[in-house]
C-alpha angles and dihedrals in degrees: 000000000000086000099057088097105071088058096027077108095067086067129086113255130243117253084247090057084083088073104041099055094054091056085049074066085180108190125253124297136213118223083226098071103063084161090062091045094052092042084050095045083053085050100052097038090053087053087044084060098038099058091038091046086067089052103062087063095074105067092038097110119213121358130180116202108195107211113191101269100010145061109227110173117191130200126198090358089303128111116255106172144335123194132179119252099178124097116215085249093073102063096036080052089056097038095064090043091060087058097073083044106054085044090052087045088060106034086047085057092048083053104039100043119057119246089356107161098174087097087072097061096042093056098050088050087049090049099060102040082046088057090045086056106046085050084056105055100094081063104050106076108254127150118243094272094035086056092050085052098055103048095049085061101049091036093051084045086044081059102043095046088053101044092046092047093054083062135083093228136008120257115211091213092072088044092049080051089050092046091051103048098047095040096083105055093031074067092049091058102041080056090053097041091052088047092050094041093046088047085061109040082049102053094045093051096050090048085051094056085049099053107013105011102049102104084043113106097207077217079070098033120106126197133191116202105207109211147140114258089247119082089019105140114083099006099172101218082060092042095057092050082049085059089041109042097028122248091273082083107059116112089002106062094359120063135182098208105211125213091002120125111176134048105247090053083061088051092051087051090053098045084056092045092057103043089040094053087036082058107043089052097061091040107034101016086239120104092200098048099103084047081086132047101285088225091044087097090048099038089053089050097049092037087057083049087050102038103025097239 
């Protein structure tokens, strides 16, 4: 989709184009310089996509764009609404976990890496952030278990960390002890903190098809998943639309949008996603052709040629 614009000339230009192109306003050209011509007609086509790419946000109906912790649903390109899914829990859940895992980061690099003595620091850094946080469990909102929990993990990561410091260098035995031994109820948190975070996804949702979104067929909706490429595969916010929507939506009205952290990005991707699939369907009769790298079925071709397979 992101390669349409180098043969986005080939295609006839709105009515609107007209105008656009006199505000381009690009200066004189001498029939002498093809090179400058070519470079200025790429110019111009890539602004010609551009300004048409906004407007197909205005006729694309609902959109959810699930924003980490929020719901934001669009219509006609706008913000409607956007309301919080995620309870407090989650992220204290997920706060506590990171700690065994910062402390196994760094323990892994001391092994890893000869006469590394980083380790060292880090863990004296981790300590005491890891002491402020276990004074401050009373205060954090967990339930009574949930409290127990906590503090045998900081207070276990409290006791590696000491009795690694008071040591030269560090012995994976006693990391692979540790590891063993926080791993269990690190998992019982990351199983509390999804089914926290997917309650409340599911509860706000239903109340949206109820009060914005009953007019709204899901065969029509369209929803964007903001994330980072690591950890991508079952994110669970995706996952949830995939139970809602079917998995024939997948890539086509639902989107995990990759390496995009705002909502509007999300709408600027959508907005690509329609024009591009409007377009190679006119062009290629497949709607999904400008989803891949527009050279990627000739490249494949030419690399066997190069390489023999």
């Amino acid at each position: 989709m992101r390669h349409l614009y180098r043969f986005v000339g080939h295609i006839a230009l709105p009515a609107c184009a007209g105008v656009l192109l006199a505000t381009l306003s690009p200066a004189p050209l001498h029939a002498s310089d093809p090179v400058s011509a070519l470079t200025e007609a790429n110019a111009v086509a890539r602004s010609v996509y551009a300004a048409n790419r906004s407007s197909r946000l205005e006729n694309s109906g609902a959109v959810i764009v699930v924003a980490f912790d929020d719901l934001v649903l669009f219509r006609g390109g706008k913000e409607v609404v956007r309301e919080g899914f995620t309870a407090p829990v989650y992220h204290r859940l997920k706060e506590v976990a990171h700690i065994p895992l910062g402390i196994a980061t760094a323990a892994t690099a001391g092994l890893d890496i000869a006469g590394d003595t980083t380790w060292r620091q880090e863990f004296e850094l981790l300590t005491d952030a890891t002491e402020k946080a276990l004074d401050g469990l009373d205060d954090a909102g967990f339930s009574a278990a949930q409290a127990a929990r906590q503090k045998r993990i900081l207070e276990r990561s409290l006791s590696y960390m000491a009795d690694a410091l008071s040591r030269e260098t560090l012995l994976r035995g006693e990391l692979v002890k540790y590891a063993e031994e926080v791993t269990p109820p690190v998992m019982v948190n990351s199983r509390e903190a999804a089914e926290v975070q997917l309650d409340g996804l599911h509860a706000l949702f239903g109340a949206w098809r109820q009060s914005h979104l009953a007019d709204d067929a899901i065969g029509d909706l369209r929803v964007m998943v903001l994330g980072a490429k690591m950890p991508r595969p079952g994110n669970l916010q995706f996952e949830y639309f995939v139970r809602v929507m079917g998995d024939d939506a997948v890539g086509r009205r639902l989107v995990y949008a990759e390496g995009i952290f705002d909502p509007d990005g999300a709408m600027r991707l959508l907005g690509t996603i329609l024009q591009d699939r409007t377009v190679a369907t006119l062009m290629f009769g497949e709607t999904l052709r400008l989803d891949r790298d527009l050279l990627a079925d000739d490249a494949a071709v030419h690399l066997k040629k190069i390489f023999g397979r």
